[in-house]
Structure formats: structure tokens, C-alpha cells
C-alpha positions in Angstrom: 25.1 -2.5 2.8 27.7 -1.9 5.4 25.8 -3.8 8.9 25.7 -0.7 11.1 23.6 0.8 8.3 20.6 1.9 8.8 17.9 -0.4 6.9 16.6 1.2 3.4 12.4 1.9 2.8 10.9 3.1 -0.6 8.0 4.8 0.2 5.3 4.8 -2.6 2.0 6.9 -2.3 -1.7 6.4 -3.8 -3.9 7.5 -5.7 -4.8 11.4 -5.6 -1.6 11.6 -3.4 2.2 13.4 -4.4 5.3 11.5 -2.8 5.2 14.8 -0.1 2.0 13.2 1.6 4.5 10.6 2.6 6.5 12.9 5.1 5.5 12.2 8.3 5.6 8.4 7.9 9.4 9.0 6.3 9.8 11.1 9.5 8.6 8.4 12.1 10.6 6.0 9.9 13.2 7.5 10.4 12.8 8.1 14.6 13.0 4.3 14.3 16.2 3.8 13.2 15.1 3.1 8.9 16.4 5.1 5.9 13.3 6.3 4.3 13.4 7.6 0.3 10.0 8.5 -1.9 8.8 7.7 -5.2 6.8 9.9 -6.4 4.5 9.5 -10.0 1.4 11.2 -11.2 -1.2 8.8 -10.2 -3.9 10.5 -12.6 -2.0 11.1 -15.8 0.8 8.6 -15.8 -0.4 4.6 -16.7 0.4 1.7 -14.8 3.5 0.4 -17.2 5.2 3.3 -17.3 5.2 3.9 -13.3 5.9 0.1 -13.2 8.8 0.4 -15.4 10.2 3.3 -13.3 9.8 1.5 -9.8 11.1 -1.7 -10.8 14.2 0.3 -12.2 14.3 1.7 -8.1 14.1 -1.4 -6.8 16.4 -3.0 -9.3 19.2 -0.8 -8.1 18.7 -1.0 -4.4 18.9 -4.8 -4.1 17.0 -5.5 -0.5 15.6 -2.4 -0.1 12.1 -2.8 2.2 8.5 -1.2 0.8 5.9 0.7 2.7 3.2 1.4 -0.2 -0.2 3.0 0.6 -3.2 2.1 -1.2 -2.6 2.1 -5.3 1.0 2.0 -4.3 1.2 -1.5 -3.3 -0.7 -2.4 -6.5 2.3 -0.9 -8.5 4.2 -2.1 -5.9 3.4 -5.7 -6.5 3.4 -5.7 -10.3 6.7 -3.8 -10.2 8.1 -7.0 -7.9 6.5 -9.7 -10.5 8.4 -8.0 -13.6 11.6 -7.9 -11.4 11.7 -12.1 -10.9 14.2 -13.5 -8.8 15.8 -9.7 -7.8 16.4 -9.7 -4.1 14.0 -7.6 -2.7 13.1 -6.8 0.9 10.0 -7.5 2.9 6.6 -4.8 1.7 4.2 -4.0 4.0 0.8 -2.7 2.5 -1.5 -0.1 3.8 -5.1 -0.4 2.9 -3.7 -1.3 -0.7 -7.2 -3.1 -2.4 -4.9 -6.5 -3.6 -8.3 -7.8 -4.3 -9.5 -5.3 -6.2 -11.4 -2.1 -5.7 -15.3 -1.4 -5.6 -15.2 2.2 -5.0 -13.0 2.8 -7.6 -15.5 1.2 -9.8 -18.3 3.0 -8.3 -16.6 6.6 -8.7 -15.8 5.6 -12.4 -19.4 4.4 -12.7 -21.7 6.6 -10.6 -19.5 10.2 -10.6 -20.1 12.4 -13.7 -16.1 12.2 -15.4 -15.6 9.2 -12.5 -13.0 7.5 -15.0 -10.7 10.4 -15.3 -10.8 10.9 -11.2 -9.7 7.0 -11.1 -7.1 7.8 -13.9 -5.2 5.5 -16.0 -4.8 3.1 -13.5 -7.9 2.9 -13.5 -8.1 -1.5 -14.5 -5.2 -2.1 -11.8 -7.6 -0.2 -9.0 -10.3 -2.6 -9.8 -9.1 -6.0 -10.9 -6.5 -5.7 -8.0 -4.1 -8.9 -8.3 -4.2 -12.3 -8.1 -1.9 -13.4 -5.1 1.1 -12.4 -4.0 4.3 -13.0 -5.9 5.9 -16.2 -4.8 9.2 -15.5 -2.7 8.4 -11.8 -1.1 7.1 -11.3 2.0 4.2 -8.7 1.6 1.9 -7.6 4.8 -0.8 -5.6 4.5 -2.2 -3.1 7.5 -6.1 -2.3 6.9 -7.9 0.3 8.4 -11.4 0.0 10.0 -12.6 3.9 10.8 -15.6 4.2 7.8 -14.5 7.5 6.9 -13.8 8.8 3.1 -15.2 9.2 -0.3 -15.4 5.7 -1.1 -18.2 5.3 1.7 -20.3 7.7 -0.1 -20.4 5.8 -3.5 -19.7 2.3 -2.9 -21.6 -0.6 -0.8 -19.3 -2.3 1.5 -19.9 -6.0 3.4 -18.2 -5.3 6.2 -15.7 -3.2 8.3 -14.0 -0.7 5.9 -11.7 2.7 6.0 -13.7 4.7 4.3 -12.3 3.9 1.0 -11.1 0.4 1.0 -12.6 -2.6 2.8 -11.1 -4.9 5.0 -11.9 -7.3 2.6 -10.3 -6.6 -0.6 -7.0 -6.1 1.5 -7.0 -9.9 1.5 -5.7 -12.1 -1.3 -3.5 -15.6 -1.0 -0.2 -15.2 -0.4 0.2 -12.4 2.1 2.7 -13.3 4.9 0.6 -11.5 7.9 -2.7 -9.2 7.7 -3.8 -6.6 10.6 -6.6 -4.4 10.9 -6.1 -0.6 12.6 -8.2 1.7 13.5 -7.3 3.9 11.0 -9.3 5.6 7.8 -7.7 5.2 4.6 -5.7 8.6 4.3 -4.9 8.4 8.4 -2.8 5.5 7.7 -0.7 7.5 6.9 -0.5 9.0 10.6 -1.3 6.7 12.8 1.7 5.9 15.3 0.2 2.0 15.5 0.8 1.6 11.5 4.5 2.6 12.4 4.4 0.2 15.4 3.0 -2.4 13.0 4.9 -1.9 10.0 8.7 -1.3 11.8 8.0 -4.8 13.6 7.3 -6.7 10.4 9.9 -4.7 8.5 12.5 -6.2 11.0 11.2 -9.5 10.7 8.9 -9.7 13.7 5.6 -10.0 12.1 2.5 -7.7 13.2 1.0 -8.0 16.9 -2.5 -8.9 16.1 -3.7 -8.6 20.3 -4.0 -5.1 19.5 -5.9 -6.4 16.4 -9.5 -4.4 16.9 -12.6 -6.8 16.5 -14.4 -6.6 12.9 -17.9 -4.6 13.2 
């Protein structure tokens, strides 16, 4: 990459989402000096190795190239990176991705009459989450703390929570930095302070947790 160019972001949407739910993030992206592209995948009717094939072959041929994944996207995300190895990838940032697994995808898939085919066929990545983070990539995840969504309605959360994911199962060992927004799940996706956030790790300057709101 030439150095006057302008830095490279895969964008990679969640579950129940289309890669077109990613356009005003790719837009502020953008403002900001980045060179945002989408994947796109069927979240529903696709299963995780095939979309994991598929995004490793992106990343694979964009050597570098940063990662801003929402929710089920940094799952793929992730497993996508470990099948990759040594590859050179870029730095990820997270947002409101359940690393440590997901409750309210188990609850819909338990509690909702046809819950398992809302979750899809990612359904076992959703709620077994991973392990850590791959050794060698720099991954930080932005959480959201607003309690608004469908998950709130069917799952029991300890703690602060976006509606859909909770603070805590944005946590696993490995992550290079963790901040909490006040954001919902979905409004991560257009929240000016997730771009603030995510731009200044992308760069290499980590998140600013002052602006980090309290846990309730």
C-alpha cells in the first residue's frame, strides 16, 4: 500500500443484518480519512464455515487490511483470523460482538416458538462465543450500555447490557482494550463516539476510556 493511501477497513455485519446496514459507519469511515469495503453473507441461511472460508479468502488477499465487525461479525471475524495463522492482518475493533458467548441467543432459540431458525445456523458460534483472542492480533471491543432490544425481553442479564448483548460477554482474555458506550446494540452502528473510539484504536491510539460511562 502506497503511504499516502488511505488505510483499508472490512466492514462485517451481524446477525439479522445485510452488508447495507453498514452504510453510515462506511460513510463516517470514510469522513475520517479510512477506506471502508463490506462483506456481506446471509446470517440465517449460510453456516459458520462457509462464511468463514469466504472472509478469510478477503482478508487473505488484502494483507493488513483493519476490521470493524458488529456483533456475530466479530465472531466470524475471529474464527476467520485463527484459520488464517501467521497472515498479516490489521488491528479489529469489535462492537457489542458476544466473544464470550451469547445468552439471548440461547434464550430466543429456547423460549421463542421456531427460536433456532431466528438464531440460524450460526446458531453454536452465537452461544459458545470463543475462547480468547487469537495470539498476535490486536482486537478491541466497544460495548454498549442503553438496555434496549429484543434480547432484554427473553434473556436475564447480570449487569449493564445493550439490549441484546451484555457488557459481560464482550469480555474474554486476550482483547487489547475494552470500552463501554452508551449505545444499544443496533445504535452502534450510529453512534459518532463508536467512530471516535474505533478510528483512534484503528490508528494505534487505543480507546479513551474518561469518556468511559460508569457500569449500572
Amino acid at each position: 500500500m502506497p503511504p499516502d493511501a488511505a488505510p483499508g477497513v472490512l466492514l462485517v455485519h451481524g446477525l439479522w443484518m445485510r452488508s447495507i446496514a453498514m452504510r453510515w459507519l462506511a460513510t463516517r469511515l470514510r469522513s475520517q480519512g479510512f477506506a471502508p469495503t463490506t462483506f456481506g453473507y446471509y446470517s440465517l441461511l449460510q453456516d459458520t464455515d462457509a462464511v468463514v472460508a469466504r472472509l478469510a479468502g478477503v482478508l487473505a488477499a488484502h494483507p493488513g487490511i483493519h476490521v470493524v465487525a458488529h456483533s456475530l461479525g466479530g465472531l466470524l471475524t475471529l474464527r476467520a483470523v485463527e484459520r488464517l495463522g501467521d497472515a498479516a492482518i490489521g488491528r479489529i475493533v469489535c462492537l457489542g460482538s458476544p466473544l464470550a458467548g451469547s445468552g439471548a441467543a440461547a434464550a430466543i432459540a429456547a423460549r421463542i416458538p421456531a427460536g433456532a431458525q431466528l438464531v440460524g445456523h450460526n446458531r453454536a458460534l452465537l452461544q459458545a462465543g470463543i475462547g480468547r483472542i487469537p495470539d498476535g492480533v490486536d482486537v478491541g471491543m466497544v460495548a454498549g450500555c442503553v438496555p434496549r432490544g429484543l434480547g432484554g425481553l427473553v434473556a436475564r442479564f447480570d449487569g449493564p447490557h445493550d439490549g441484546t448483548v451484555s457488557v459481560a460477554e464482550t469480555r474474554v482474555p486476550g482483547l487489547a482494550d475494552h470500552v463501554v458506550v452508551q449505545a444499544s446494540h443496533s445504535g452502534l452502528l450510529f453512534s459518532d463516539e463508536v467512530v471516535r473510539q474505533a478510528t483512534g484504536f484503528l490508528r494505534g491510539a487505543g480507546f479513551e476510556h474518561a469518556v468511559e460511562p460508569p457500569a449500572v
